[in-house]
C-alpha positions, 0 to 999 in steps of 0.5 A, a space after each residue: 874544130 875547123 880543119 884547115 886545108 892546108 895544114 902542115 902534113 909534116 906535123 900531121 904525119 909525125 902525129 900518126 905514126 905513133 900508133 895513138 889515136 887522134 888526139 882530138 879524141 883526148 879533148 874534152 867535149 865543151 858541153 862538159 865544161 864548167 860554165 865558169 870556164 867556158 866564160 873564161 875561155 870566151 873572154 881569152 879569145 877575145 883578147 885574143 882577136 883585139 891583140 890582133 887587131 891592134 896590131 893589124 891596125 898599124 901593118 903589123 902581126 903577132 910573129 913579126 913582133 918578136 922578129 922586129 930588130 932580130 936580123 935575118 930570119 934563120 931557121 932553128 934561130 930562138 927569136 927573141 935571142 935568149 928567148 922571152 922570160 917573165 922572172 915573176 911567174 917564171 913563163 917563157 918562151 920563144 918562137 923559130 922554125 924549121 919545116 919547109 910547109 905552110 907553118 912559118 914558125 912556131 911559139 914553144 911555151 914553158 914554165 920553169 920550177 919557180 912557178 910550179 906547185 910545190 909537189 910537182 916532180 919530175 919523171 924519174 927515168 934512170 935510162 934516160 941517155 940524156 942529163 936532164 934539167 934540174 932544180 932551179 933550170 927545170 922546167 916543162 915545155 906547155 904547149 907549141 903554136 903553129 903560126 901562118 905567114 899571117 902572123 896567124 895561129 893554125 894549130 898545137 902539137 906536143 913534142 917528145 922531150 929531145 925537141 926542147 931539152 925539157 924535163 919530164 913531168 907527167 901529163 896531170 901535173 903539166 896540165 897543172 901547171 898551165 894555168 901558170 903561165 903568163 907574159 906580163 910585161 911589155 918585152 918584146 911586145 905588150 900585145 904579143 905576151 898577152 896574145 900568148 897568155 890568152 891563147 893558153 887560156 882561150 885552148 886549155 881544153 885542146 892543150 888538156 887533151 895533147 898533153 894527155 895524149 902526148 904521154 899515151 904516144 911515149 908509152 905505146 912507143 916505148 912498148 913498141 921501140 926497145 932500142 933507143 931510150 923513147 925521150 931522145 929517140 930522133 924517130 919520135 918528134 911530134 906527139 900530137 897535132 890539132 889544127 886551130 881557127 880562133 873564130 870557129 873555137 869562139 863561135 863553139 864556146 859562144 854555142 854552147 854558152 847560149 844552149 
């Protein structure tokens, strides 16, 4: 995957203080991949790229969607208010920001209880300094979405659990979960929700690896910091970050698929 020059370090310094590997080591080489999925990953990403288009063609962008008749823009401000939720596959999500680099937001992507599988539990975590969500409010954060002043993804990265006021499942069943999440309805954007649904379907192996890698972090942080319960200490924010072009994955998928 292609390096962007100008990443957001912030993210990128987080990443590496955890003491974990690169999280790029966690994703799984395409070549492995089923040639089923690999075709599904293709097709995302051109729904992708026409969602984009679409747009572009009217002066508009993914991010200035959800911020079309919000007011002023602030920091840490959920845009759209009360954030974008779909009642039938129980997705949702928002975007804000909060850091002063060449990010200008991000999306955060959950799933709520209702459309987890039937076996999925939550962590159990009798330290934890914090009531975490619970039955039917549960819900586990997927995956965020670093986005340009394009409008334009730039990469994904996990957060540790205080980041979202998430409930904690473990990485095998938040990777079963994504396959899940889906937008399907028109508000605030028609284009932006399938956008977004297909960036999870188009990125599943990269999310695959950070949601396993993220759980790497929380354990080798929780052997090394004793004093603070791991889910809500403050020094831990971003688990892992990968930088992200949607060209360069297609023409890696689109590679391999003709090999």
């Amino acid at each position: 995957m292609n390096m962007n020059e100008s990443l957001p370090m912030d993210l990128m310094l987080q990443s590496e203080r955890s003491g974990v590997s690169d999280p790029g080591e966690f994703v799984a080489d395409l070549r492995s991949l089923d040639r089923a999925l690999l075709t599904k990953m293709f097709n995302a990403g051109h729904e992708v790229l026409e969602c984009r288009r679409v747009l572009k063609k009217g002066g508009l962008n993914i991010v200035g969607e959800v911020l079309r008749g919000q007011g002023e823009f602030y920091e840490m401000t959920h845009y759209p208010k009360d954030d974008v939720y779909d009642a039938e596959t129980f997705s949702q999500y928002y975007y804000h920001a909060h850091r002063g680099s060449v990010e200008h937001g991000h999306f955060h992507t959950f799933l709520r209880s209702g459309g987890m599988p039937n076996d999925i539990q939550p962590l159990s975590w009798p330290s934890a300094d914090e009531l975490w969500p619970q039955g039917s409010n549960a819900l586990s954060h997927l995956v965020a979405i670093s986005m340009d002043g394009w409008g334009d993804p730039i990469g994904l990265f996990m957060t540790n659990r205080w980041v979202t006021d998430e409930t904690w499942y473990s990485a095998e069943d938040v990777i079963r979960m994504l396959p899940g999440f889906a937008i399907d309805h028109a508000n605030p954007s028609w284009p932006t929700n399938r956008w977004l649904t297909a960036m999870l379907v188009l990125y599943r192996p990269w999310i695959e690896g950070l949601i396993r890698h993220r759980d790497q972090v929380i354990q080798q942080w929780q052997t090394t910091h004793h004093d603070q319960d791991v889910f809500e200490d403050r020094r831990l924010e971003i688990t892992g970050y990968l930088p992200i072009s949607v060209q360069a994955t297609l023409a890696e998928i689109k590679a391999v698929l003709e090999s």
